[in-house]
VOGU-3710 file (C-alpha; in Angstrom, 3 decimals, decimal comma):
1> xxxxxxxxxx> -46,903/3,831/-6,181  -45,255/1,991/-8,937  -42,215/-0,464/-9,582  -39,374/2,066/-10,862  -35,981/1,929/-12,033  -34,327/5,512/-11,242  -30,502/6,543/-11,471  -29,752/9,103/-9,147  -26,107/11,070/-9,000  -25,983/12,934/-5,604
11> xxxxxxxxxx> -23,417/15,457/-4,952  -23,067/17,102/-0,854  -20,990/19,932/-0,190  -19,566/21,030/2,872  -20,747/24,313/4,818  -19,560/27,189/3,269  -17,261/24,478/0,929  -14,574/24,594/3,928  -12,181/21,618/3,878  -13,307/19,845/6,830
21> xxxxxxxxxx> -13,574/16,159/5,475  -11,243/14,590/7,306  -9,030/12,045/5,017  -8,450/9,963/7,535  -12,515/9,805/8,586  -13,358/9,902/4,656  -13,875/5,966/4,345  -16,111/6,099/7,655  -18,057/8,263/5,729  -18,728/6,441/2,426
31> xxxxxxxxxx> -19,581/3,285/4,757  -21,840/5,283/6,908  -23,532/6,108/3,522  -23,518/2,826/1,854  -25,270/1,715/4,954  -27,840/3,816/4,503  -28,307/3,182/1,211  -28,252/-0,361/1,544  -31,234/-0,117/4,314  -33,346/1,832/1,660
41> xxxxxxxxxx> -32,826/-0,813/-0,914  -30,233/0,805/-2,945  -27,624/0,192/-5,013  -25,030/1,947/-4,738  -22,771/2,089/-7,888  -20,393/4,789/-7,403  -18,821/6,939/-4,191  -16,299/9,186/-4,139  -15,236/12,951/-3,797  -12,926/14,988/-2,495
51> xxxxxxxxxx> -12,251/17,250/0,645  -15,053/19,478/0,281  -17,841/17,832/-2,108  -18,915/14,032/-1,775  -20,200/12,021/-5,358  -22,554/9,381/-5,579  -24,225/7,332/-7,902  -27,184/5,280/-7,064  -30,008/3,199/-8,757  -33,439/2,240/-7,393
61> xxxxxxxxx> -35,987/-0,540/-8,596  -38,087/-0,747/-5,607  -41,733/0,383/-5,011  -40,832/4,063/-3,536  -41,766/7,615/-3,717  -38,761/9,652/-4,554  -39,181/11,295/-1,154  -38,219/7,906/0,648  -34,745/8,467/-0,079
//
């Protein structure tokens, strides 16, 4: 395990692409994921999307195995 500086861009769909992200529920979301992020020792730099597909941008400079995240 070494000390690593990695820039991720993460992109989610929905199930079968259907619409079902919510507008008004679509700011829960990006919190619920900055949270998450910010417990892993994250930073996130960038989160966005639309109805069916979710964006993010992330870096990481801690001690981790790419499978912590």
């Amino acid at each position: 395990m070494s000390l690593t500086c990695n820039l991720y861009h993460i992109v989610f769909n929905t199930k079968r692409r259907e619409m079902t992200i919510n507008l008004s529920h679509e700011t829960d979301l990006y919190r619920y994921l900055w949270r998450i992020l910010e417990d892993r020792k994250c930073k996130l730099l960038r989160i966005g999307g639309i109805p069916l597909t979710m964006f993010t941008s992330l870096l990481t400079c801690t001690p981790m195995y790419v499978s912590q995240i």
